[in-house]
N, C-alpha and C positions, 0 to 999 in steps of 0.2 A: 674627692667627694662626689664629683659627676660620676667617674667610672664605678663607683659603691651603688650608685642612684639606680643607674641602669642595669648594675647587676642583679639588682633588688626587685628591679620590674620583669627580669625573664626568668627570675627562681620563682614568682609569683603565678605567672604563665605555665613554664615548665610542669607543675604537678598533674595538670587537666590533660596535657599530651603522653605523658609517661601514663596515665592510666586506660587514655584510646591506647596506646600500643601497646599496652599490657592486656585489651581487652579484644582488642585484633589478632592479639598471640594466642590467647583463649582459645578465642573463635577460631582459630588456623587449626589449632591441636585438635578441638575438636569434630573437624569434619575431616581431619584428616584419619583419626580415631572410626567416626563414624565411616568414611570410604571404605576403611578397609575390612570393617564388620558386614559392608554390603558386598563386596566382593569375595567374603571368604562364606557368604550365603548364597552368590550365583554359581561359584564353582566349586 
């Protein structure tokens, strides 16, 4: 029952994290997207 208890507290946790880093993944694509539209405009 304890190790259910505690599993119960980091699946709770877990969703707020998987969405920063779903949102950090985002934001990675997109400036990597965007570098490369600056780059293919200087040369």
């Amino acid at each position: 029952m304890e190790f259910k208890r505690k599993f119960g507290k980091q699946k709770e946790k877990k969703p707020a994290k998987g969405l920063f880093l779903i949102l950090l993944l985002a934001i990675a694509l997109f400036l990597w997207y965007k570098a490369e539209s600056l780059l293919s405009s200087l040369f």
